[in-house]
N, CA, C and O of each residue as an XYZ file, in Angstrom:
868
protein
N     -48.447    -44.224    -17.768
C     -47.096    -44.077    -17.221
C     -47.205    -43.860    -15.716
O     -47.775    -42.961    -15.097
N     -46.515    -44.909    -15.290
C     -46.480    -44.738    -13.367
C     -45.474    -43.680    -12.885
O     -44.507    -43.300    -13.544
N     -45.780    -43.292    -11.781
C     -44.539    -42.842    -11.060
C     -43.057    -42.853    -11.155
O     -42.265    -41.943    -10.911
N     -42.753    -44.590    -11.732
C     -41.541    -45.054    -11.473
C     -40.964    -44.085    -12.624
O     -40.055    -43.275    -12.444
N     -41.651    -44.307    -13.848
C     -41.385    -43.904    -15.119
C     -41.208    -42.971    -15.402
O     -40.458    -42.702    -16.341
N     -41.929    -41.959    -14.589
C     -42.076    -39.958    -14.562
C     -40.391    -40.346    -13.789
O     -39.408    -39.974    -14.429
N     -40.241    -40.836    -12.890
C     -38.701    -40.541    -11.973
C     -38.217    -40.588    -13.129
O     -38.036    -39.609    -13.854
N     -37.861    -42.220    -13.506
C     -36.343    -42.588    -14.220
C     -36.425    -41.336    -15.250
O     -35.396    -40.677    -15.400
N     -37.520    -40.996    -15.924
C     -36.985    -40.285    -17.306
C     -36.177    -38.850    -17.211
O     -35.319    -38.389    -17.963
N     -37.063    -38.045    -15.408
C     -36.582    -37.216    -15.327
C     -34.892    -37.417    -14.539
O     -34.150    -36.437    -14.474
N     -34.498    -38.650    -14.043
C     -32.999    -38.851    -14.001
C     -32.222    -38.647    -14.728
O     -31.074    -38.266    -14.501
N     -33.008    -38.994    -16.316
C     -32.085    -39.524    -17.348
C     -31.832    -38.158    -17.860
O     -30.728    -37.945    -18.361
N     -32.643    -37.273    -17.805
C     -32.556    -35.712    -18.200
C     -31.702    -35.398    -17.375
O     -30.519    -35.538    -17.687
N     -31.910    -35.098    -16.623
C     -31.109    -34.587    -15.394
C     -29.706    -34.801    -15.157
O     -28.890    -34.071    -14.594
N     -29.502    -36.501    -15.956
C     -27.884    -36.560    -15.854
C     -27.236    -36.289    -17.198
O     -26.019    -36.425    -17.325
N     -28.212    -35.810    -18.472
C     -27.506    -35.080    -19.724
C     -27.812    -33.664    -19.041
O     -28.274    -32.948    -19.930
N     -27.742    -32.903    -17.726
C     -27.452    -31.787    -17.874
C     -26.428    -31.441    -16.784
O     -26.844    -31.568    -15.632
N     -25.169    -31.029    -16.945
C     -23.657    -31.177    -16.463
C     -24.118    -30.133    -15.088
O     -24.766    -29.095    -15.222
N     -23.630    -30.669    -13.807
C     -23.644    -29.678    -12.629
C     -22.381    -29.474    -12.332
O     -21.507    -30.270    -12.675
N     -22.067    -28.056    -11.456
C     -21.103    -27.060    -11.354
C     -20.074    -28.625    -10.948
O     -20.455    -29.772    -10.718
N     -18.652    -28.016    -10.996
C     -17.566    -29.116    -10.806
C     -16.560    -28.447    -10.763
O     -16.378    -27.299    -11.169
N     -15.379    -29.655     -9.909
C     -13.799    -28.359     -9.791
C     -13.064    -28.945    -11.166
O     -13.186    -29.819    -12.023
N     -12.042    -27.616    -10.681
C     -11.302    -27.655    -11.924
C      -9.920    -27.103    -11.617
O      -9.833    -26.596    -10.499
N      -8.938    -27.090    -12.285
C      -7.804    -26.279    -11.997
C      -7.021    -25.311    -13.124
O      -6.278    -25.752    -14.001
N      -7.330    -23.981    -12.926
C      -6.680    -22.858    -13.379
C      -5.372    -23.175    -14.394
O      -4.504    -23.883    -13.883
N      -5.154    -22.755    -15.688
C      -4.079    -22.791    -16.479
C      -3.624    -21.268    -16.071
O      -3.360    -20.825    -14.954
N      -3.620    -20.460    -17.648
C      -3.384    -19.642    -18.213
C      -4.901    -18.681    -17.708
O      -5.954    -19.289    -17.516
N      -4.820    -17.222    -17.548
C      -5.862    -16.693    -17.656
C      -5.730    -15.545    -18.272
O      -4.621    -15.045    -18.079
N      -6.644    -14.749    -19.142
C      -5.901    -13.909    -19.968
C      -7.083    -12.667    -19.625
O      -8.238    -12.678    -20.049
N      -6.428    -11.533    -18.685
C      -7.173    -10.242    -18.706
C      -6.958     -9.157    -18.828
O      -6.728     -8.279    -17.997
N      -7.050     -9.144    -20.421
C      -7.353     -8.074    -21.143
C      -8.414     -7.608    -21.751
O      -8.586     -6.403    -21.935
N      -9.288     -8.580    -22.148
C     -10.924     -8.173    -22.488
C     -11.540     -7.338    -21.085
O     -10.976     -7.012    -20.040
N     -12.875     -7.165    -21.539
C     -14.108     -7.312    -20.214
C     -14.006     -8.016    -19.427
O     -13.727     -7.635    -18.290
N     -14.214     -9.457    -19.762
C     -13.835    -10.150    -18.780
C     -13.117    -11.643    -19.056
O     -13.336    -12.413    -19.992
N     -12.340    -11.771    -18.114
C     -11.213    -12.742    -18.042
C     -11.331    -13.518    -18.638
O     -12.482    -13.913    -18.454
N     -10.727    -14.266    -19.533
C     -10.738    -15.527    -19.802
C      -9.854    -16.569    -19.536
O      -8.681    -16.262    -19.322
N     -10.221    -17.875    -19.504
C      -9.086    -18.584    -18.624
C      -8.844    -20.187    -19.442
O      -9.902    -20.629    -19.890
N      -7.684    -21.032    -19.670
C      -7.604    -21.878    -19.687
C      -7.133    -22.916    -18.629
O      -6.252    -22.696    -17.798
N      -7.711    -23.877    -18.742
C      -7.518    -24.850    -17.408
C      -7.700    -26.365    -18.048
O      -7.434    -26.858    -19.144
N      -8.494    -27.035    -16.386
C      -8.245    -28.330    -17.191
C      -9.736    -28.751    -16.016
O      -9.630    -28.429    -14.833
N     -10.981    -29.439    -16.495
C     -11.586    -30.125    -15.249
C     -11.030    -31.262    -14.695
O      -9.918    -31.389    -14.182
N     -11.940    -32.109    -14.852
C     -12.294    -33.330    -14.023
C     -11.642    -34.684    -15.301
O     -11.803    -35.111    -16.444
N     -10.755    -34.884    -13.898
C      -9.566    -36.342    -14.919
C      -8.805    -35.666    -16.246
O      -8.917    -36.257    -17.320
N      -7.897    -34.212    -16.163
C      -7.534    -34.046    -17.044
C      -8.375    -33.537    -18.324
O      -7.985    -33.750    -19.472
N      -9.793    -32.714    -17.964
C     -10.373    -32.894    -19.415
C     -10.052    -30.970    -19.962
O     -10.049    -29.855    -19.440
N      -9.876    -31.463    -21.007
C      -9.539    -29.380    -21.151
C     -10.342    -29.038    -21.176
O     -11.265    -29.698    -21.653
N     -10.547    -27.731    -20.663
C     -11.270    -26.702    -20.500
C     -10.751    -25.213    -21.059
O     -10.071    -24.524    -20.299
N     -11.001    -24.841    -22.081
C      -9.993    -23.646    -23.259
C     -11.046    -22.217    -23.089
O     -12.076    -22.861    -23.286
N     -11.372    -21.310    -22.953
C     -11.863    -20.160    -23.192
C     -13.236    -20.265    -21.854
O     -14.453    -20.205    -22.033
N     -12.738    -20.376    -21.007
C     -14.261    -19.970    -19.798
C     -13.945    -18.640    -19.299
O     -12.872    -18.104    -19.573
N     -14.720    -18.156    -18.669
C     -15.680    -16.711    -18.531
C     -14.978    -16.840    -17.296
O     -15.336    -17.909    -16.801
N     -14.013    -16.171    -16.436
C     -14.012    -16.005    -14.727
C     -14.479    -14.781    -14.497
O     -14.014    -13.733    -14.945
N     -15.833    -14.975    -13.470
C     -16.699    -13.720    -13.008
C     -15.710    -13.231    -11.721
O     -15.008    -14.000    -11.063
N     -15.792    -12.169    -11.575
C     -15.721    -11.691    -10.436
C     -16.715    -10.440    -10.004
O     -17.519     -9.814    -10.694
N     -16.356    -10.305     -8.583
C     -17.126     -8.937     -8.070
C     -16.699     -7.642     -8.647
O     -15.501     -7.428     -8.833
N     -17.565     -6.803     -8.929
C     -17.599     -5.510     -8.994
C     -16.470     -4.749     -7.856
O     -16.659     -4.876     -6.647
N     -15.279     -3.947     -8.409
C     -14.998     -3.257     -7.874
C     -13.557     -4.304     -6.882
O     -12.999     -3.916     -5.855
N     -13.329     -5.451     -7.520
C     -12.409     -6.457     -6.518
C     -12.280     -7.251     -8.227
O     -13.311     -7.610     -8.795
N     -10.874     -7.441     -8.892
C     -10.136     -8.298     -9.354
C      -9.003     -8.600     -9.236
O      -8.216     -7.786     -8.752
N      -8.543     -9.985     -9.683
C      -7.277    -10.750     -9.573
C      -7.122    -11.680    -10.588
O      -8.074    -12.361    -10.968
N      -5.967    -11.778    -11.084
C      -5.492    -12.668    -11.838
C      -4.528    -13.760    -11.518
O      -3.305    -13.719    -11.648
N      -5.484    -15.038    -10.949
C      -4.883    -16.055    -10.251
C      -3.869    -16.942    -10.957
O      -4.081    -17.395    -12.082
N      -2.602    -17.208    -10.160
C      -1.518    -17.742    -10.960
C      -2.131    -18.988    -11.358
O      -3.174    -19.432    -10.879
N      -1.407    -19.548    -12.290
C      -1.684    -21.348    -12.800
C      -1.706    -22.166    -11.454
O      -1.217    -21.837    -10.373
N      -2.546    -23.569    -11.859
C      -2.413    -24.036    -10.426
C      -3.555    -23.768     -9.417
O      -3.692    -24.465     -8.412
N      -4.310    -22.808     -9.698
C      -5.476    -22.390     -8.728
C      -7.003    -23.227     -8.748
O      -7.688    -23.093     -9.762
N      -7.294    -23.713     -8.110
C      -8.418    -24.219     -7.876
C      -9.033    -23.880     -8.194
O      -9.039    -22.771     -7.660
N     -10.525    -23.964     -9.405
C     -12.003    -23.353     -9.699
C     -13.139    -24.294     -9.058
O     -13.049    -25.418     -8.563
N     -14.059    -23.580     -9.211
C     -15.250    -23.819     -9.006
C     -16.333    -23.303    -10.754
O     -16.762    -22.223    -11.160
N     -16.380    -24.586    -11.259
C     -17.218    -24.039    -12.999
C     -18.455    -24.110    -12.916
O     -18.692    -24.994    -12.092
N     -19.404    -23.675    -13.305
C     -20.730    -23.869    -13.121
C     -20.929    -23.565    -14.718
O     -20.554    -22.498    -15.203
N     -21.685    -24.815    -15.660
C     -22.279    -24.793    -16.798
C     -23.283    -24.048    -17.122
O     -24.288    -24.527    -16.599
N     -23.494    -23.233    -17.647
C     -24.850    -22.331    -17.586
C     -25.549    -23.326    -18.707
O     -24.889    -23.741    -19.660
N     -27.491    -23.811    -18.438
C     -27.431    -24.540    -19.057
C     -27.752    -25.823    -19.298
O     -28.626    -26.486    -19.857
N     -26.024    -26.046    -18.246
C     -25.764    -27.548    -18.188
C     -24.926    -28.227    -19.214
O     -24.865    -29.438    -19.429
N     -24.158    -27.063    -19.940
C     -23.073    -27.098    -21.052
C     -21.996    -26.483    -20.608
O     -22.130    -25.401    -20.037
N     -20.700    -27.069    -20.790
C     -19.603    -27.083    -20.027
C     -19.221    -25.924    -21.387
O     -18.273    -25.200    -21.081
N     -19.591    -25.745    -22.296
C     -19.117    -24.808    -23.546
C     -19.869    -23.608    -23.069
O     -19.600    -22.495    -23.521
N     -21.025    -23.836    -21.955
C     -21.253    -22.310    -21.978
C     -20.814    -22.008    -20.060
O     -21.150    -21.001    -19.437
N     -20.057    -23.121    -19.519
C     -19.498    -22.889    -18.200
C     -18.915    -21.271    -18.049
O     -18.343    -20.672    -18.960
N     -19.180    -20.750    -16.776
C     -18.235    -19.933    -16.382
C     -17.828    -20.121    -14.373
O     -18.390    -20.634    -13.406
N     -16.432    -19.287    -14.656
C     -16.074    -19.386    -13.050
C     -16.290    -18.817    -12.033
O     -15.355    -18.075    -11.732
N     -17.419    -18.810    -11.072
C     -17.434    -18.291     -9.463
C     -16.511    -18.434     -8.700
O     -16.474    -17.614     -7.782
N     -15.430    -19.476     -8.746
C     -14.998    -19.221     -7.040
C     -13.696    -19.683     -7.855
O     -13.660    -20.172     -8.985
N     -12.356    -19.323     -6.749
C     -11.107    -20.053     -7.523
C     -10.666    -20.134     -5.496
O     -11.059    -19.778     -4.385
N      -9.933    -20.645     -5.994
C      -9.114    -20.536     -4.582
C      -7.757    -21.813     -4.863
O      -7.820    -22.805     -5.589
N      -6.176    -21.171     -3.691
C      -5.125    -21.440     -3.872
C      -4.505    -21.510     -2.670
O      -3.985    -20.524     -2.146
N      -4.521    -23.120     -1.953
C      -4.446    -23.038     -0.289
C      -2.877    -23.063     -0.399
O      -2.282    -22.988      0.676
N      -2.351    -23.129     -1.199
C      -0.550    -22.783     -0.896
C      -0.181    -21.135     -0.540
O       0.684    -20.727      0.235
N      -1.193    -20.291     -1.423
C      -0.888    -19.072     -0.844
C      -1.690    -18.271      0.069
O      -1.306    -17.277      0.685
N      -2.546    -18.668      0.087
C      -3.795    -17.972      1.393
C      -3.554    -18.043      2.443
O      -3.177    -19.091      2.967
N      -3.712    -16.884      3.086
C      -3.040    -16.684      4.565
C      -4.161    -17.300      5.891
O      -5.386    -17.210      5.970
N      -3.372    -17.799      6.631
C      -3.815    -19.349      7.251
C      -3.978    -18.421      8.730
O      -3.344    -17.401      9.003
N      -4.767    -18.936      9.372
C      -5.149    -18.832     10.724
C      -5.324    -17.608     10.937
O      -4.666    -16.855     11.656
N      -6.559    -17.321     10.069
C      -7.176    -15.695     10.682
C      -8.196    -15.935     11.498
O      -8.952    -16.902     11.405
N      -8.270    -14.651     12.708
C      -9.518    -15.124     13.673
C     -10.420    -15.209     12.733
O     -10.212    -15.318     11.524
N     -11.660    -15.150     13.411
C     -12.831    -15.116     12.886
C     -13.579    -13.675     12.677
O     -13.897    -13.063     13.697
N     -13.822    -13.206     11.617
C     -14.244    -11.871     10.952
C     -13.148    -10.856     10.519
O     -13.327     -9.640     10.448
N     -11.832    -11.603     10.201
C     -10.614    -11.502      9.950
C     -10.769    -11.179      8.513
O     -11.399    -12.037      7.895
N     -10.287     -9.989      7.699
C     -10.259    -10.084      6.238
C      -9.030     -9.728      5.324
O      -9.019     -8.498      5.292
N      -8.147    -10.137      4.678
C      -7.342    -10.000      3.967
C      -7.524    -10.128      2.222
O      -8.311    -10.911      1.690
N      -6.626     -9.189      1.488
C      -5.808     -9.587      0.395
C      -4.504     -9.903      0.622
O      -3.799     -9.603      1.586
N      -4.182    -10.693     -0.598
C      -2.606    -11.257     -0.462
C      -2.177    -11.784     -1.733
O      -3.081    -11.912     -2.558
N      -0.952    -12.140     -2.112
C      -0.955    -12.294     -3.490
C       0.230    -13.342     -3.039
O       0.578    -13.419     -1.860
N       0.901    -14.254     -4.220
C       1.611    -15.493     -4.028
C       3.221    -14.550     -3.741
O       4.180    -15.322     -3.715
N       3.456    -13.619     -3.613
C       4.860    -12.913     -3.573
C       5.334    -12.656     -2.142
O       6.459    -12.386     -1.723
N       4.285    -12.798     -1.569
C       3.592    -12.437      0.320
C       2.963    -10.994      0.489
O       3.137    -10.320      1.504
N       2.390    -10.679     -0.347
C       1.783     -9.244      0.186
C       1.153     -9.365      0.875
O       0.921    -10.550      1.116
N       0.495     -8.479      1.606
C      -1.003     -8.747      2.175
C      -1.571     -7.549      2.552
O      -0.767     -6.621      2.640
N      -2.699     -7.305      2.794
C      -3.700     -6.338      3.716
C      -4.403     -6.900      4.557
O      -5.357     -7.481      4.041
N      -4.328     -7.001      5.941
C      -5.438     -7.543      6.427
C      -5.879     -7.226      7.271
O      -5.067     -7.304      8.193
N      -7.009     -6.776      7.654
C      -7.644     -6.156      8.541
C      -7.899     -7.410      9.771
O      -8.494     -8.477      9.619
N      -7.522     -7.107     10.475
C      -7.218     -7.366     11.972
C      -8.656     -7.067     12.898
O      -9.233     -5.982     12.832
N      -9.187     -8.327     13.861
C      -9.867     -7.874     14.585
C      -9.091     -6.522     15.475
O      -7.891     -6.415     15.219
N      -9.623     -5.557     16.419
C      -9.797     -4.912     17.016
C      -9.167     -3.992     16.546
O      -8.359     -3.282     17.144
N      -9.676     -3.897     14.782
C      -9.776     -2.721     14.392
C      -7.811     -2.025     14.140
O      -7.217     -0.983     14.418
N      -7.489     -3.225     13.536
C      -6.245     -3.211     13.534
C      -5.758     -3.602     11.827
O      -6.123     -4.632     11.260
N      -4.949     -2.634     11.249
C      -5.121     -2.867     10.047
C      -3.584     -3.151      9.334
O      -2.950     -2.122      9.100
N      -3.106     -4.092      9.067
C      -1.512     -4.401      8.706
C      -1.449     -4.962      7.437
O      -1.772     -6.040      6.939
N      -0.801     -3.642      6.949
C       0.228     -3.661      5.451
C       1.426     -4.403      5.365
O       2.098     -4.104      6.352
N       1.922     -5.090      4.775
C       3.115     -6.256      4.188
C       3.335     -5.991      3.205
O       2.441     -6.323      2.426
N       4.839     -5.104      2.400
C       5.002     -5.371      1.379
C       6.282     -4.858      1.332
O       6.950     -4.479      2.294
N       6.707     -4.867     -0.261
C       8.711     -3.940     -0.264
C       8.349     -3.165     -0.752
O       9.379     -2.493     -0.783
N       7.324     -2.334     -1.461
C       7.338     -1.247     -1.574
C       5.845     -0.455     -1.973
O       5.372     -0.701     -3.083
N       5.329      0.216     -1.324
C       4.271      1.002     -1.232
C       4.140      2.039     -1.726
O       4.636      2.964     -1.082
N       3.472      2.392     -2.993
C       3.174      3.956     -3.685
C       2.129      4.088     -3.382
O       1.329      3.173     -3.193
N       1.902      5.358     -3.262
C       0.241      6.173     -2.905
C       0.480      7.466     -3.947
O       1.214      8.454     -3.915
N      -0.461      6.979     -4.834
C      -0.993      8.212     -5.767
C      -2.418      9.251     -5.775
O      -3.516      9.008     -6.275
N      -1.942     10.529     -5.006
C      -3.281     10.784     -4.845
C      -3.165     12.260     -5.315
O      -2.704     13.132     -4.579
N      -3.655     12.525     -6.721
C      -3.797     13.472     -7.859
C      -3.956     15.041     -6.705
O      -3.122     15.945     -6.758
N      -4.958     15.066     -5.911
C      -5.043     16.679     -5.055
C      -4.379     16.459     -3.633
O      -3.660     17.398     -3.291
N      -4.467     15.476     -2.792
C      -4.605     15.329     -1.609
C      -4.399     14.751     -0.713
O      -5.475     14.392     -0.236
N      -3.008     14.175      0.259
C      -3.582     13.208      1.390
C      -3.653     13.332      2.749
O      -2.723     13.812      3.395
N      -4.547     12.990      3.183
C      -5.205     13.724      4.695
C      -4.995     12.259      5.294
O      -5.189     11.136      4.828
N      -4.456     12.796      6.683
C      -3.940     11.866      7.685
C      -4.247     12.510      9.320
O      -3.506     13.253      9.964
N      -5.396     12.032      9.666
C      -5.917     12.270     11.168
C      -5.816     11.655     11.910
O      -6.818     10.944     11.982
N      -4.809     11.343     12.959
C      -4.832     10.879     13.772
C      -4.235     12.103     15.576
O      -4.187     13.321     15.751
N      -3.976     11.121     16.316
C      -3.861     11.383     17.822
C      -2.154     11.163     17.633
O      -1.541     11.968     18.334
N      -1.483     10.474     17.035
C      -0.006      9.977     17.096
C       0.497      9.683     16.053
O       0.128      8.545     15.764
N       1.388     10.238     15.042
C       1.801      9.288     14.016
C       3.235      8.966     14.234
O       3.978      9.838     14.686
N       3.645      7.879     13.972
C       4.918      7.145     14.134
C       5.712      6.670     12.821
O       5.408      5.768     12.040
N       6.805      7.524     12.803
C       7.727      6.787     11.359
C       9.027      6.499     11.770
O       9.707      7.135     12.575
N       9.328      5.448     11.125
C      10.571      4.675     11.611
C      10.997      4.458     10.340
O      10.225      3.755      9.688
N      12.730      5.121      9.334
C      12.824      4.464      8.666
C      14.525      4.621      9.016
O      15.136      5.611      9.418
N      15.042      3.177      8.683
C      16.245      2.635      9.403
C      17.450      3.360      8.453
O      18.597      3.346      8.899
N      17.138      4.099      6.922
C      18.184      4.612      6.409
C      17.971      5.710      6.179
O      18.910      6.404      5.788
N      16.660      6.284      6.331
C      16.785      7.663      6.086
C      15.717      8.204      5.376
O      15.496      7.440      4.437
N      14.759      9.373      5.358
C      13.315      9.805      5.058
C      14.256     11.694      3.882
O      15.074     12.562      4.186
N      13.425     11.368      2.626
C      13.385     12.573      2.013
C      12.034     13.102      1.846
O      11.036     12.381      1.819
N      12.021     14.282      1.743
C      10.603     15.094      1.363
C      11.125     15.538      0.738
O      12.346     15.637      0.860
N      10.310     16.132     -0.455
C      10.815     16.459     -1.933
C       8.927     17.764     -1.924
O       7.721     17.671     -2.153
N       9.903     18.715     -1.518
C       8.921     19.552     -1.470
C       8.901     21.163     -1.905
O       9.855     21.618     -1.275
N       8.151     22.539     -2.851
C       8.623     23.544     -2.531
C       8.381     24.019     -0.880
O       9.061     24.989     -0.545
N       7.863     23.681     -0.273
C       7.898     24.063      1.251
C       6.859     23.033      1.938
O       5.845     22.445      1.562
N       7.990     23.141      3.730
C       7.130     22.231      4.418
C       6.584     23.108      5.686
O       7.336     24.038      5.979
N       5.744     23.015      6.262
C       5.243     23.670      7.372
C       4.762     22.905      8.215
O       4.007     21.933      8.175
N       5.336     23.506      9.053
C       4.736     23.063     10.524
C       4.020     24.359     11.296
O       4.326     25.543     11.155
N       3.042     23.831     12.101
C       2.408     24.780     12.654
C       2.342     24.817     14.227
O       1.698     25.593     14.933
N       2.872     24.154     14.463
C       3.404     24.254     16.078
C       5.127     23.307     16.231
O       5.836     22.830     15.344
N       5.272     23.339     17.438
C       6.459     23.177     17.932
C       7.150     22.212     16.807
O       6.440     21.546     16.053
N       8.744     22.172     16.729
C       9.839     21.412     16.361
C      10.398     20.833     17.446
O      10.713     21.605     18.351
N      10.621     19.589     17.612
C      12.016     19.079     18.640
C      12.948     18.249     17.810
O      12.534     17.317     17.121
N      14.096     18.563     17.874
C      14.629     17.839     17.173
C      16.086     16.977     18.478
O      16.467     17.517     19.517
N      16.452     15.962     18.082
C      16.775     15.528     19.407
C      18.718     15.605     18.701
O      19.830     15.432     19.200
N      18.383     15.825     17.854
C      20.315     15.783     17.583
C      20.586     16.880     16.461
O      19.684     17.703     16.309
N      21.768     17.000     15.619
C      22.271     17.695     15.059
C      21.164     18.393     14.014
O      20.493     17.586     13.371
N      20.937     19.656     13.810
C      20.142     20.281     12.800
C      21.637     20.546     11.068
O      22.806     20.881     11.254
N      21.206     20.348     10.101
C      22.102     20.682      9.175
C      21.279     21.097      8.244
O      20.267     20.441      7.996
N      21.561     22.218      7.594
C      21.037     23.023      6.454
C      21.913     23.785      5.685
O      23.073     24.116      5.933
N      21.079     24.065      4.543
C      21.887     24.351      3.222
C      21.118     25.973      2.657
O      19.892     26.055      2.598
N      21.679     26.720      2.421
C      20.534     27.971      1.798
C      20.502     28.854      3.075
O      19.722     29.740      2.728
N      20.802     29.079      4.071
C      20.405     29.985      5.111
C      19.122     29.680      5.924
O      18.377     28.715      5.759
N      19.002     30.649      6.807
C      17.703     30.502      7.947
C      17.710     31.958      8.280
O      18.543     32.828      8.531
N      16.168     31.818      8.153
C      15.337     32.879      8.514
C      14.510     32.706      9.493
O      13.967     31.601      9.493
N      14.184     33.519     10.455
C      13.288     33.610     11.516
C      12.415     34.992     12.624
O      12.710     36.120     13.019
N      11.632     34.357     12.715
C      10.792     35.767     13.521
C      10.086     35.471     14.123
O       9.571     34.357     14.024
N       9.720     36.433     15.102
C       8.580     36.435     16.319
C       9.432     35.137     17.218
O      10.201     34.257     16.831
N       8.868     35.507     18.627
C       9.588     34.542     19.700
C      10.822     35.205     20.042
O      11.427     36.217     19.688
N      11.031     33.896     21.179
C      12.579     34.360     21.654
C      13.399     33.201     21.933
O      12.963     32.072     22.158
N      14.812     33.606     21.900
C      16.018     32.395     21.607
C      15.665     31.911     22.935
O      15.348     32.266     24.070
N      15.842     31.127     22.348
C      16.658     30.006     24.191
C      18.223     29.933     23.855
O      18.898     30.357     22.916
N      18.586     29.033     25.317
C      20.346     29.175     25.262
C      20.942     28.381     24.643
O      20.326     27.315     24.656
N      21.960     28.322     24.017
C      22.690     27.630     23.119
C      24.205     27.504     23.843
O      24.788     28.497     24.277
N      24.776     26.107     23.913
C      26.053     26.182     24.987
C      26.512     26.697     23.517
O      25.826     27.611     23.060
N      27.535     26.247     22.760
C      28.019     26.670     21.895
C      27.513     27.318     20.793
O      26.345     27.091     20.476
N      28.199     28.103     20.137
C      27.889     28.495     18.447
C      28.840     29.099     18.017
O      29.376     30.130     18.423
N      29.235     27.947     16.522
C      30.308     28.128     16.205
C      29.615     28.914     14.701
O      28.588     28.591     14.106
N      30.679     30.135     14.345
C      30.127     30.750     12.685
C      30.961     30.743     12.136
O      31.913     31.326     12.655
N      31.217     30.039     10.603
C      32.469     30.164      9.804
C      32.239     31.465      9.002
O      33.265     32.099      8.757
N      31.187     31.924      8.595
C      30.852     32.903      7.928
C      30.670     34.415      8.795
O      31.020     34.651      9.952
N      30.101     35.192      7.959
C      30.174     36.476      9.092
C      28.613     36.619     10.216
O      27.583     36.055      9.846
N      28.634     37.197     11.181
C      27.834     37.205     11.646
C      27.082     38.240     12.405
O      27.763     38.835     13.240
N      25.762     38.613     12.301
C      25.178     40.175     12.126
C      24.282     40.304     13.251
O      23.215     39.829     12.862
N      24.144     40.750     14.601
C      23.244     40.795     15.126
C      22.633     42.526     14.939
O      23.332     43.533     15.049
N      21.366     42.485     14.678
C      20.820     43.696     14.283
C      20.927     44.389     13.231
O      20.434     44.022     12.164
N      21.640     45.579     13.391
C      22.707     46.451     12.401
C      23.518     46.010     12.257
O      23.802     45.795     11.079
N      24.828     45.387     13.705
C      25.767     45.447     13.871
C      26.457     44.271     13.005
O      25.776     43.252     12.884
N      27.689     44.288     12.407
C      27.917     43.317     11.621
C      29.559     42.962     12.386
O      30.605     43.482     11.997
N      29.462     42.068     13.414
C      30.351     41.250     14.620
C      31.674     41.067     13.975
O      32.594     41.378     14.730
N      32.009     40.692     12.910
C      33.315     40.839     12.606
C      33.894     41.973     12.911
O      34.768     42.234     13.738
N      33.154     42.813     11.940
C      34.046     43.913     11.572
C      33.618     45.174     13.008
O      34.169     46.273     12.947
N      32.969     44.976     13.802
C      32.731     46.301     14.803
C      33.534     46.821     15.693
O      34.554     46.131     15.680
N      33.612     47.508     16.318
C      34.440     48.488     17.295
C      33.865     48.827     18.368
O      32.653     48.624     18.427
N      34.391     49.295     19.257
C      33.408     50.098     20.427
C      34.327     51.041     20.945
O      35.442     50.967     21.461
N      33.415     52.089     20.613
C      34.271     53.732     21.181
C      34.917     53.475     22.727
O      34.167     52.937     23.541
N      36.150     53.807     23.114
C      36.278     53.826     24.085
C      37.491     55.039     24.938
O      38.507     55.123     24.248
N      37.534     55.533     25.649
C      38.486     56.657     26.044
C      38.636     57.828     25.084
O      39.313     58.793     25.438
N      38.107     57.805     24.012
C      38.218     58.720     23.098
C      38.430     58.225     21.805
O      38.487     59.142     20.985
N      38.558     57.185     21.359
C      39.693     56.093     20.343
C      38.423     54.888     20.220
O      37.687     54.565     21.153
N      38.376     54.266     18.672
C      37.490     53.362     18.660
C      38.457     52.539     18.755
O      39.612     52.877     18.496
N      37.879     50.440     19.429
C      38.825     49.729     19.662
C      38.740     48.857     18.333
O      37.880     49.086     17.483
N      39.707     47.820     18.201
C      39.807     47.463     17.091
C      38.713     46.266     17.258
O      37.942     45.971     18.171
N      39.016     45.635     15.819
C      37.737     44.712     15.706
C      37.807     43.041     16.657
O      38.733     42.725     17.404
N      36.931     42.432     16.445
C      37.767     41.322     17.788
C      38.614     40.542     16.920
O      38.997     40.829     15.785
N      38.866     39.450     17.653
C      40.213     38.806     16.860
C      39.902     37.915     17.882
O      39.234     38.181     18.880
N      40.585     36.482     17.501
C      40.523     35.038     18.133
C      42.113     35.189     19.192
O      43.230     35.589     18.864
N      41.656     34.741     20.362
C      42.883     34.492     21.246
C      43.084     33.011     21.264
O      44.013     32.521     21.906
């Protein structure tokens, strides 16, 4: 047996054993270990129960329509599974270079931004964090256009308040240590006590005779 003969036979092997090929995403179903997916390869051929791998610690469940990448383990399309999928209708387009995002077909996204710049996209953001959340920075900035609740038994601050317009509260106010600054007005519908003295109702001795209590002119 020549040369020629060692080639052709090992061709002929070589082309009964199937290499990786695209494909396109059906149905994928993840609820097992790991995913399983129906699709379709090359010219329409079905493809019913393949394996989609992913990384440790990073999954997704790509809508129908998504591009694969199958690789036969083998060289049997019955024992294929999926490395790569990808879906250029929803992938976010023109990131610099060392640019990294998630994103999902609804428009979410995360994407970390060269110079260390990191931008969230979404309608609504929960953070569940069972003991703790710690937030260090130099500046924090909140902007919300209808209105911010805290739902708290108490909030503290540990240095200064400014508040740039109307204060409104419910339950009373308590305070200590320091000293007032000036206030142009203050209006009290209720009664009002400086010290002992309780301002409605007081008097001040005068000529011999206490005077009466004040009264509105």
């Amino acid at each position: 047996m020549n040369a020629k003969d060692v080639d052709n036979r090992i061709t002929r092997m070589l082309n009964g054993v199937r290499q990786a090929f695209r494909g396109v995403l059906g149905s994928v179903s993840s609820d097992g270990p790991v995913q399983m997916s129906q699709g379709e390869g090359l010219a329409g051929e079905n493809l019913p129960d393949l394996e989609l791998f992913q990384h440790y610690g990073y999954t997704s469940n790509p809508p129908a329509g998504t591009m694969k990448i199958v690789v036969p383990l083998g060289g049997k399309t019955s024992h294929g599974v999926i490395v790569a999928t990808e879906h250029g209708s929803y992938r976010l387009k023109s990131l610099p270079a060392g640019a990294v995002a998630l994103y999902t077909d609804e428009g979410d996204s995360v994407v970390l931004n060269r110079g260390r710049v990191i931008d969230i996209t979404t309608k609504t953001l929960n953070i569940n964090a069972e003991e703790t959340v710690n937030i260090a920075t130099k500046t924090l900035n909140i902007s919300a256009g209808t209105g911010t609740t805290i739902d708290t038994p108490t909030a503290t601050l540990t240095h200064e308040l400014s508040v740039a317009e109307q204060i409104t509260g419910k339950g009373g106010m308590s305070m200590s240590g320091g000293d007032g600054a000036q206030i142009d007005n203050l209006n009290v519908s209720g009664k009002a006590k400086i010290g002992d003295i309780d301002f409605n109702n007081h008097g001040h001795p005068e000529t011999g005779s206490t005077t009466r209590t004040p009264v509105q002119l």
